[in-house]
N, C-alpha and C positions, 0 to 999 in steps of 0.2 A: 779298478775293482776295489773296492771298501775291506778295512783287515780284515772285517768282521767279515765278510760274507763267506770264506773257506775257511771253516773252523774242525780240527783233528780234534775227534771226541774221545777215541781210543788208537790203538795201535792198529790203522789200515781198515780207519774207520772214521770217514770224515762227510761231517755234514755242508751242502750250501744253504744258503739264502738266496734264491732268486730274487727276482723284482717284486712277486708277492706269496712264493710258493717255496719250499725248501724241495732237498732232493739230497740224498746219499748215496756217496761212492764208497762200494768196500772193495780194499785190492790185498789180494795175495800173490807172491810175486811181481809178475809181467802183467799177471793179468786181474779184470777190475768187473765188477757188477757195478750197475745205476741200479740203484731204486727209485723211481719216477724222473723226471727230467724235465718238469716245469710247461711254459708255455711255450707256442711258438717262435714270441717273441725273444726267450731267455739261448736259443741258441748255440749265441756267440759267448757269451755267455759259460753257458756248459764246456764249449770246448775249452774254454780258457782255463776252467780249472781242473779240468782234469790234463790239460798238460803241467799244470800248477803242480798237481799230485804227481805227476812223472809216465801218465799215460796220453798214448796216440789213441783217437778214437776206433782203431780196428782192437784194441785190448781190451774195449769192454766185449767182456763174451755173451752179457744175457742183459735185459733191462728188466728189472722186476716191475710190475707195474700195483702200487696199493688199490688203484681202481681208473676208471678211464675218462675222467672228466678233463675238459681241452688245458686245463693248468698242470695234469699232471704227466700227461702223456704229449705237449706239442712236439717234441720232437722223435716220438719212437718211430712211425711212419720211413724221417729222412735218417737216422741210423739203420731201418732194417735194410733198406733200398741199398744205402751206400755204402754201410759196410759189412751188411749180413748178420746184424745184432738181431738175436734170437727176444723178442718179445713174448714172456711168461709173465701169468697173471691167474687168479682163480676160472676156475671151469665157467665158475655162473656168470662170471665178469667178460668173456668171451664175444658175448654176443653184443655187448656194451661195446667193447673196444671197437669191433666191425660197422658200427653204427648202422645194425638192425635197428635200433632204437638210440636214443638218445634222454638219461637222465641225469639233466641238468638244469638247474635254476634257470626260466628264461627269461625272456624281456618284460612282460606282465608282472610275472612277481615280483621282479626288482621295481617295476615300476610304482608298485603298488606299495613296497617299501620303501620307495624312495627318499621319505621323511624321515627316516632314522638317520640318527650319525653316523659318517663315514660311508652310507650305501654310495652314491652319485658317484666322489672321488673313488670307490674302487672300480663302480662300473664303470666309470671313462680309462683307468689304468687299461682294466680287462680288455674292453675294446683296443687299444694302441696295441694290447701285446699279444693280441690276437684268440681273443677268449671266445669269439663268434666263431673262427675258420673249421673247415671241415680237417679233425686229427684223425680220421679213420684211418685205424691199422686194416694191411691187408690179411697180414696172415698171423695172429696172434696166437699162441699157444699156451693150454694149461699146464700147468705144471702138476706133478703126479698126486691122487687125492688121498693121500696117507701121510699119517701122523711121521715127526722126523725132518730132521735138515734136508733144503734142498741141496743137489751136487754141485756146489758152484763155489767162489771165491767167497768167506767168509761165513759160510754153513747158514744161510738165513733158514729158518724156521716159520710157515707160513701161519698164521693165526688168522680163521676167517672168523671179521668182525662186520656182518653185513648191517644198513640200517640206513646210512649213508647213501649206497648204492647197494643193492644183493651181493656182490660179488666181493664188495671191499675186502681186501687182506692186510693186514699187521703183518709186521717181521721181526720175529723177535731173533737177537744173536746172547744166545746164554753166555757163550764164553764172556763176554765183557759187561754180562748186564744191562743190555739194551734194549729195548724194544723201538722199531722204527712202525709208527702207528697212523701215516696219511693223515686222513682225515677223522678218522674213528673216534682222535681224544688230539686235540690240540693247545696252542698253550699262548693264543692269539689271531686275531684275524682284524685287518683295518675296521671291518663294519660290527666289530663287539668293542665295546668299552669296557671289556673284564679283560683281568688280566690272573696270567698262570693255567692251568690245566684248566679245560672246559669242552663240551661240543659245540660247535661252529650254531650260528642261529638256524633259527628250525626253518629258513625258507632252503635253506642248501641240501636238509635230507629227504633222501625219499621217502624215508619211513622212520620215522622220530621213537615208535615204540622199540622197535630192535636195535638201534643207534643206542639205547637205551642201555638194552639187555646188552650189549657188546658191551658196554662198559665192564659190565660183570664179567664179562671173560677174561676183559685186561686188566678187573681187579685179582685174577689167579696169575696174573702172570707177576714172576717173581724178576725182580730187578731195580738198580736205581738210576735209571737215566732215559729217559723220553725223547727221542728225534719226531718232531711233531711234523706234520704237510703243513705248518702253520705257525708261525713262534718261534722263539726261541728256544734253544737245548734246557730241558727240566733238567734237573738235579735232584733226586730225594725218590722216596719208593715211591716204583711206578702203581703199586694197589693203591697207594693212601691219593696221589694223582689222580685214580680213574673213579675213586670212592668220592672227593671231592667234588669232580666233575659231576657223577651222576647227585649228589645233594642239591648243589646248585642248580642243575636242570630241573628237577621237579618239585 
């Protein structure tokens, strides 16, 4: 494991780096929340550092999920089965996770991008670490549709920033000034050559215009530090972050 890849942002509040996706552990006490958990392929991965932090995987109690595309959720499926980890995520995002549907960049449009820097190398990563498999959760649940912390280790606060995919959720933790934001405002991705706070290229959203407008939400969110599904840990106000983001976008 690379030093870099488990990094303590706050006090029981610590981001990964997967192989190409980030994911957050908040723990209080014994027991621990995932905020996304990568691809299939990161795994082994995942357990490792969360024994790292001082947890067995039956002490995560919930896995929050930002949204349900196979890099953020490959392993919620083999947590809920083996140790009863409660998968929450937005209502609208629900029917995502089940894979009623599936909205996700497919083979055509990467192919079609193919010519850009960095698409190819990521799309061969993707494939190795299992970006094509089926991650359908069975029984995924929303979490309640009211303003306020959810009941869980670390009080996350859901912020839906749909655009991305309908369902996408931010999490924002006021105590520490955080916002944990998926894919909604990220701060890197192999196949952009910008770098710092931006949205992912526009073949990854569903809908470019509300991906848009979310930015505006998470420029009212107050805080100064960014845990991206993408990048590295920002530092500095997260408005002036999602304010640059949306400039550069349009």
């Amino acid at each position: 494991m690379r030093e870099t890849t488990l990094v303590q942002v706050a006090d029981g509040v610590h981001l990964v780096h997967g192989s190409n996706t980030n994911w957050v552990v908040l723990s209080e006490g014994d027991a621990a929340v995932l905020v996304d958990c990568g691809y299939p392929g990161d795994r082994e991965l995942l357990l490792h550092t969360l024994s790292e932090i001082g947890h067995a995987p039956e002490a995560v109690v919930a896995l929050l999920v930002t949204h349900a595309h196979t890099d953020h959720i490959g392993s919620a499926e083999y947590l809920s089965r083996t140790y009863g980890t409660a998968v929450r995520l937005h209502a609208a995002e629900v029917p995502h996770a089940r894979r009623e549907f599936l909205d996700q960049v497919g083979v055509g449009e990467v192919l079609r991008n193919a010519w850009r820097p960095g698409v190819l190398p990521w799309a061969v990563h993707a494939l190795h670490s299992g970006g094509t498999a089926d991650a359908r959760v069975t029984a995924p649940e929303p979490f309640p549709d009211t303003a306020g912390p959810l009941d869980l280790p670390g009080r996350p606060v859901p912020v839906h920033t749909p655009g991305h995919t309908a369902g996408h959720c931010a999490y924002a933790l006021p105590r520490h000034g955080i916002l944990i934001s998926g894919d909604a405002l990220v701060t890197g991705h192999p196949t952009s050559r910008v770098e710092g706070p931006q949205l992912l290229p526009v073949m990854f959203d569903k809908d470019r215009e509300r991906a848009l407008e979310s930015l505006e939400i998470i420029e009212g969110t107050a805080g100064d530090t960014l845990l991206p599904g993408h990048g590295p840990v920002h530092r500095g106000s997260i408005a002036r972050a999602a304010s640059r983001a949306r400039a550069f976008a349009s």
